[in-house]
Residue, then its C-alpha position, 0 to 999 in steps of 0.5 A: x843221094x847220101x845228103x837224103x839218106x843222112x837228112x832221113x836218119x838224123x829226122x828219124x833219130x829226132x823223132x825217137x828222141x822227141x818221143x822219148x821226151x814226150x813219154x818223160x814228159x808224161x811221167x808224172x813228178x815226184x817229190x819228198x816227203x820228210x818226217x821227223x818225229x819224236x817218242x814213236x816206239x817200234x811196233x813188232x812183226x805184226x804192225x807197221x806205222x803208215x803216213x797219210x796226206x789229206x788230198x780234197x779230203x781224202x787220204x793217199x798213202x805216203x809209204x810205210x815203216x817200222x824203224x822210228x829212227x828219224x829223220x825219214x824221207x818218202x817220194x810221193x807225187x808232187x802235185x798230189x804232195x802240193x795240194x795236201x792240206x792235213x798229215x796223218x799217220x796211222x799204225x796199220x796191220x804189217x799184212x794189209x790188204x784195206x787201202x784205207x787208214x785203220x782208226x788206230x791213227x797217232x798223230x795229225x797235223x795241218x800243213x801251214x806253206x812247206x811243213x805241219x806241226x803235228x802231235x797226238x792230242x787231236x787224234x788220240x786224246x788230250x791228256x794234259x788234264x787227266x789225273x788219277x787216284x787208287x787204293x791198294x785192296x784185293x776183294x776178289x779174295x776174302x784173305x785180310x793179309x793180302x791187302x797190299x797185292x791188288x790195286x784199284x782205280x777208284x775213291x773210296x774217301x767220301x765212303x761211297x767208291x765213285x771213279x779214281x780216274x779222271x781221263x779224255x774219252x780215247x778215240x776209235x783204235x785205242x784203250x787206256x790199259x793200268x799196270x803195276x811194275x813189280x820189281x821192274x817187270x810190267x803187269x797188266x791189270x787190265x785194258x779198260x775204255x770207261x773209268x766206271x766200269x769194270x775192265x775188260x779182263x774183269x771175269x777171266x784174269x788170270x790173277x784174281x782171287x775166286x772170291x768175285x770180280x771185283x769192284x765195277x772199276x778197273x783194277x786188279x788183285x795179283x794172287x795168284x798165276x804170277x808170271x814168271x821171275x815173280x810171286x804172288x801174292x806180294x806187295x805193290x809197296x814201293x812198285x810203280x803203277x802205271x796208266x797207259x794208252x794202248x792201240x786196239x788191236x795190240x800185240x805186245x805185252x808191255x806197255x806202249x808209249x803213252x803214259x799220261x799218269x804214274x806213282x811210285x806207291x809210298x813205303x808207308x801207304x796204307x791198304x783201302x786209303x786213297x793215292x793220287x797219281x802224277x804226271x807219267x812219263x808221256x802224255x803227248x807225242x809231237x813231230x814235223x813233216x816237211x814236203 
């Protein structure tokens, strides 16, 4: 009878176990996902990066952050992680409640066995050709004194002012943005996406003269509502002007981290002649993911 008994509970012990195992068995598997990548800048409160693999050709999340210290690890599902073909990360809204990617997406990338190359040109813009000319002018006033306050993206050589900028047209979720950092401090002069027309702020800045808007291209005259720690008029002279790429929406003030075209404005330049910009800072951003 105790033979019975023992042989009874040791069967149902194996059944428990087999069960157990069986529910493991089910769990799905998982694996890491590493991203090392290079130039990313932190995003504020508002805004978070999100990574994304291409799975018969849909997107499934691999996880979000917002530190940009790399290298950084992710457990997504192993098969799933196995059968991705494309890495893509996005910026996306720190409160979201739409499963899918937002257009603002910065790098992308095909995996090739184990790990993707992956860069900013295929899905921002290719800025490797792009170049830039400005003139220093403030026609939104009709003060002669103050030429040197105001900068403008065009080419005025030929006696006729055709674009100054020659840029990629960007993708959905981006503009290109121009700024003069004057004594250090960055100053928008405004968010624009065609290098022939006006930009965004061109009837509301808060900086021009009350004399118009200006020339149909971007650019800004400072005159006036200086912020704070500076004066307007003043002198962009020896200043920096700056052509950056911006995510749309955006909620920061300064500059992001795509900076394809930038020049220090010569001590002697002249007022209504042409400048050409060189290479900015930044003009691609590139990384690896490893799975």
């Amino acid at each position: 009878m105790m033979i019975r008994k023992m042989i009874l509970a040791f069967t149902v012990i194996g059944l428990i176990v087999s069960s157990c195992s069986s529910d493991d068995d089910n769990s799905p598997a998982t694996a890491n996902l590493t991203l090392n990548l290079d130039g990313l800048e932190e995003l504020g409160n508002d805004f978070v990066y999100e990574g994304w693999i291409i799975v018969d050709g849909s997107p499934v999340s691999t996880g979000v952050f917002s530190s940009v210290t790399f290298p950084q690890s992710f457990t997504v599902d192993a098969t799933q992680l196995n059968a991705a073909t494309t890495f893509v990360l996005s910026i996306e809204p720190a409160v979201d409640s739409d499963p899918n990617p937002a257009a603002t997406k910065i790098l992308v990338g095909d995996f090739t066995g184990d790990s993707a190359s992956v860069n900013s040109n295929g899905i921002v813009g290719d800025f490797s050709n792009s170049t830039g000319k400005y003139i220093l002018a403030t026609p939104t006033d009709t003060d002669d004194t103050n030429e040197a306050s105001g900068v403008w993206f065009l080419d005025n050589s030929s006696g006729s002012a055709v674009a100054g900028l020659d840029l990629p047209t960007l993708e959905d979720g981006w503009k290109y943005e121009g700024w003069a950092v004057i004594d250090g401090q960055p100053v928008s002069s405004g968010t624009f996406t065609s290098i022939s027309a006006a930009d965004d702020n061109a009837s509301n800045s808060p900086y021009k003269g009350g004399a118009g808007d200006g020339p149909p291209f971007p650019g800004e005259d400072y005159l006036q509502n200086a912020p704070s720690g500076l004066s307007f008029p003043t002198d962009l002279k020896g200043m920096t002007i700056v052509i950056s790429v911006e995510p749309s929406p955006d909620n920061s003030t300064l500059p992001f981290t795509f900076k394809p075209l930038a020049h220090v404005v010569p001590a002697n330049a002249e007022n209504h002649s042409v400048l050409s910009m060189g290479d900015g800072p930044v003009k691609i951003l590139t990384g690896s993911v490893t799975r």
